[in-house]
N, C-alpha and C positions, 0 to 999 in steps of 0.2 A: 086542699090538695086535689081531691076530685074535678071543685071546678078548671084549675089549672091543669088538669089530662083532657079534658073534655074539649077544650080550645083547641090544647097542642096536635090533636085527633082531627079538629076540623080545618084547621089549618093546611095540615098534610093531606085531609082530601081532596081542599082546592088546588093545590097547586100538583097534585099528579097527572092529571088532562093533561096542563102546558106541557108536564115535560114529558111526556109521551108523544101530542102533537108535533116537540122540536127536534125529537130523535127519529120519525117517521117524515119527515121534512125532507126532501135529495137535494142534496149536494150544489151548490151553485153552477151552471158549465160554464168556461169562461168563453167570451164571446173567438168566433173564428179568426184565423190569424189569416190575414192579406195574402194573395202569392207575391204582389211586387215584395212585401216587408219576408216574407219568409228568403227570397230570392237575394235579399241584402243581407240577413242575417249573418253574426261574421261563423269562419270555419271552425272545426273543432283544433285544438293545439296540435302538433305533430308527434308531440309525445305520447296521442292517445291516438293517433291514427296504426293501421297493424303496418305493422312490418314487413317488404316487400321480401316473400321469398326466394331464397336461391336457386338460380337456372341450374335446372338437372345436368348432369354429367354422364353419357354413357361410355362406361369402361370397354375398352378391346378385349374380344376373344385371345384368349390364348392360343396359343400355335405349339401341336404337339411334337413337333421335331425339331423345336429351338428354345430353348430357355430352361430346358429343363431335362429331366435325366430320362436314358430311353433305356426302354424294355431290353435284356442281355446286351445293352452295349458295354463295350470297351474301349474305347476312346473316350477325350475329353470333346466337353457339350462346344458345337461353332462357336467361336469368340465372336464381339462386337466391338470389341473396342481395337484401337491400335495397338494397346500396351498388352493384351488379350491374346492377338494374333502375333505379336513376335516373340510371345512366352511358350504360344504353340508351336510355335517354327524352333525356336529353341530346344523343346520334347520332342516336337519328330525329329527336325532335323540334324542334332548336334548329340543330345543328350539317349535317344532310344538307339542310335546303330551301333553308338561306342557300348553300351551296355551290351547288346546284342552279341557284337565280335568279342568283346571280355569274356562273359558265360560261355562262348561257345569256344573258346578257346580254351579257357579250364575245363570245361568238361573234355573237349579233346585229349587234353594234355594229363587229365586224370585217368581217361581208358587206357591210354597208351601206358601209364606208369603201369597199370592193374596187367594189361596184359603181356606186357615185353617184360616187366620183372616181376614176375609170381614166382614161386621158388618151386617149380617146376622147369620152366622154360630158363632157371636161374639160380640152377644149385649153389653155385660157389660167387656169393654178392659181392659188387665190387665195394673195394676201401676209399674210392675218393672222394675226399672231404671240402676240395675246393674246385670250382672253377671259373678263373677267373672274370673269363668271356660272359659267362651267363649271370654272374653277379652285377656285373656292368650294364645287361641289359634290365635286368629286372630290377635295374634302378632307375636308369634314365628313362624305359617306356614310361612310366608310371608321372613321371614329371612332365616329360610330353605330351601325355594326354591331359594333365591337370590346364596346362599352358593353351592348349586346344579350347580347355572346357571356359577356361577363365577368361578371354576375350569376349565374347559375346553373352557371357553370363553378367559381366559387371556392367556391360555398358546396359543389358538388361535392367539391372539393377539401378542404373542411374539412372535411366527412363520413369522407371516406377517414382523416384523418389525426388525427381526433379516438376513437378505438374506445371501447367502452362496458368496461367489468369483464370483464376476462378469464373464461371459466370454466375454460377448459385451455389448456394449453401446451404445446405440440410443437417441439423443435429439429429445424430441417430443415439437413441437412448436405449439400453436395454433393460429390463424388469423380467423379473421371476413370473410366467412365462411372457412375455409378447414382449414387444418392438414398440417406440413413444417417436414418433418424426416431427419433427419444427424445422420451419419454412420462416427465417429468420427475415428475408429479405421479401417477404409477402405478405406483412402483416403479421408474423411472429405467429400465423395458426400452428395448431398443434394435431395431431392425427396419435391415434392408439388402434395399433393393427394386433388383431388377435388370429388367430389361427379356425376357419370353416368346418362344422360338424362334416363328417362325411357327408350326409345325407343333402346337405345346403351344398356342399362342394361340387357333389354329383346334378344338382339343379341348376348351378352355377355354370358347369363345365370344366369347373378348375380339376386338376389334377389331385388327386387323395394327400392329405397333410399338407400340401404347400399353397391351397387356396386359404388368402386372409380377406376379411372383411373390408381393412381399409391397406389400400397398395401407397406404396411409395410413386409418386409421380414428377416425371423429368421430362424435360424438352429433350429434342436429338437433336446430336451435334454441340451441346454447348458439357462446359467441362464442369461436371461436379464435383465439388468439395464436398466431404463428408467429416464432420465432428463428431466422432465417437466414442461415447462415454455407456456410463453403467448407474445405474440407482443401488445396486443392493450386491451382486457377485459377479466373478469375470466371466462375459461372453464373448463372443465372436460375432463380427458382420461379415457372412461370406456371399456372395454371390458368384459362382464358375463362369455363368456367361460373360460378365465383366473381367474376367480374372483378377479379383477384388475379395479381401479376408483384411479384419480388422478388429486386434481386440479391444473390447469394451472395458475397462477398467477402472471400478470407481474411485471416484476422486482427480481421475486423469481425461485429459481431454485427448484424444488422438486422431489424428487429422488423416485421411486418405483421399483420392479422387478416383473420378473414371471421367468416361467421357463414350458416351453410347451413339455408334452411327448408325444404328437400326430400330426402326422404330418396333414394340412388341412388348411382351411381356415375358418376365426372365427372372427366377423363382432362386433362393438360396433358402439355408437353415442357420441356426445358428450353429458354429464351428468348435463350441468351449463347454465341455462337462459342466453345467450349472446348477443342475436340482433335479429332480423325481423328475418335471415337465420339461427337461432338455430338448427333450425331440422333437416338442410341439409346439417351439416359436417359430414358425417360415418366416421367409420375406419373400414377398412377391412389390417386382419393381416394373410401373408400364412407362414404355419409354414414346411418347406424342411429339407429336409436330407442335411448334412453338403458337401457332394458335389454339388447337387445341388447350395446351399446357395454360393458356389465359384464362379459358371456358372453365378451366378445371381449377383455376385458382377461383375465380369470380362464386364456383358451386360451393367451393370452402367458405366464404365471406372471407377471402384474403384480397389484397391487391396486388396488382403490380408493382415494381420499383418507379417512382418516379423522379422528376426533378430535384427534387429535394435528399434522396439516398435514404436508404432504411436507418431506422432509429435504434442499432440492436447490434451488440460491440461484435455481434458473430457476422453478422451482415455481411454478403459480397458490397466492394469497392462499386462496381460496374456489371453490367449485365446485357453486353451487345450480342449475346447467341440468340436470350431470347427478346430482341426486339425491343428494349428499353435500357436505354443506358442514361444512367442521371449527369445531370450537369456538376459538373468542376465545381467540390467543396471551398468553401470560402476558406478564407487565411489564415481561420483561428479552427480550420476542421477539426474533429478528436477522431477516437478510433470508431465510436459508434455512429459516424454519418452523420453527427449533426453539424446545421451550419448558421443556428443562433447562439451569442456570444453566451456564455454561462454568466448568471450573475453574481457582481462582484464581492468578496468576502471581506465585511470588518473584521479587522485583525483585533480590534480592541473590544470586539462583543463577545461575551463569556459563550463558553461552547457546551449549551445548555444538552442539545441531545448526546455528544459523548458521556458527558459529567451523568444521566439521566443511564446510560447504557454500563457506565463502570459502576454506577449504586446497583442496577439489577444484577450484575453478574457477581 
């Protein structure tokens, strides 16, 4: 046994040198690479090349004497819209002088009672209990003025509810607190506007509570559709400058429009008691020139409508306000703009994923 440790001892002495000489050894370099051969080398994938950032967007200042509500005013904020300005024409001109002449006519008509029949100036009250003149009147005025108010209030009303051709479409969503916008017709992006710390609002410029991070953005001139809905309780989409209110109600879709001929920015709240943070959903809407409004989709990663019509059953038809109007759906078009044929279904192949969706439920 000894002499079998004595070998094993010198064996390990020889060969520690070698392997200390091949551990202190460097490394081979590989010889230099050619520049013709580097020069050929093929590209890296595209899938590992970065991704070209999106071109900045700068937002419009706000304008303190349009869009929004001003210091002791009493009036309603300038309309921008057509349906806007003949709802104001409607309040001044039909609906505020008749109210005006009424109250001040009752109030006349109430002095005079107080002071011509106080039972002083009217010891002995008279007993007539009819007359038939003033019966007559104080029924016909009242239908008179209804008949006055009701002309111009309905065809009001039919304006409002009659809209012209969409040219975009925006789903406005509402959540407990903030505002979710989808640009169906641009790429289907999606925007989550929360409402500006004061402190950010005041470095911003926005006005206190109705500056939000991310604005709803529209060309001017072309007619918006709005689908209006709710994720969680009922709100309101109001905007005053637009003369625009639309409740949110989940599970329902409700359709409104406007149509802004001024370009700016023009600020609402929500209009429906929803929660503790009611007060703290604004919407701030900027309304751009239709180039712009491209600059401003391209900063989203959205695109344009093209040739082809958007892929998204909420989608506008057509979109000639701003500048892109797609070609003429083929024959077999559906409702969501497309215009490749769907493919066709064997009637006699079992219908694995229903059969698959009635076991899980």
């Amino acid at each position: 046994m000894k002499t079998l440790k004595t070998l094993l001892m010198a064996l390990t002495l020889v060969a520690a040198p070698s392997a200390l000489l091949a551990q202190a050894a460097p490394a081979p370099v590989p010889p230099p690479v050619a520049a013709d051969a580097a020069a050929t080398a093929p590209a890296a994938p595209a899938a590992e090349t970065a991704a070209t950032p999106a071109p900045a967007f700068d937002h419009a200042a706000p304008d303190a004497k349009i869009g929004q509500p001003q210091p002791e005013g009493l009036h309603l904020q300038p309309q921008v819209t057509e349906i806007g300005e003949e709802a104001a024409w409607m309040h001044d001109v039909v609906l505020m002088p008749i109210i005006t002449v009424i109250s001040l006519f009752v109030l006349a008509l109430l002095l005079w009672v107080v002071i011509r029949y106080r039972a002083k100036a009217n010891p002995v009250p008279s007993r007539t209990s009819h007359n038939t003149f003033i019966e007559v009147v104080w029924t016909l005025v009242p239908v008179l003025i209804l008949l006055v108010i009701a002309v111009p209030s309905i065809q009001l009303l039919a304006n409002q509810y009659a809209p012209p051709k969409a040219d975009l479409t925006v789903k406005v969503i509402g959540n407990q607190w903030y505002w979710t916008y989808q640009y169906p017709d641009n790429g289907d992006f999606e925007l989550v506007s929360n409402m500006l710390p004061d402190e950010e609002a005041k470095k911003r410029g926005e006005p206190r509570m109705l500056g939000v991070d991310e604005r709803m953005v529209v060309p001017v001139g072309a007619t918006v559709k709005l689908i209006v809905t709710s994720n969680d309780v009922i709100h309101a989409f109001a905007v005053p400058a637009f003369w625009q209110k639309m409740d949110a109600v989940p599970g329902r879709l409700n359709e409104t429009w406007f149509k802004a001929e001024r370009t700016g920015v023009y600020y609402g709240q929500c209009s429906e008691l929803c929660g503790a943070r009611h007060g703290y959903m604004p919407i701030a809407v900027e309304v751009v020139t239709p180039e712009r409004f491209a600059a401003w989709v391209a900063s989203k990663g959205g695109t344009m409508p093209g040739a082809g019509g958007a892929k998204n059953p909420d989608a506008t038809a057509t979109s000639p306000a701003i500048g892109n109007a797609p070609a003429p759906a083929a024959a077999n078009d559906n409702a969501g703009g497309l215009t490749t044929p769907a493919p066709a279904v064997d009637a006699a192949a079992p219908a694995a994923a229903d059969h698959q969706a009635a076991t899980k439920n």
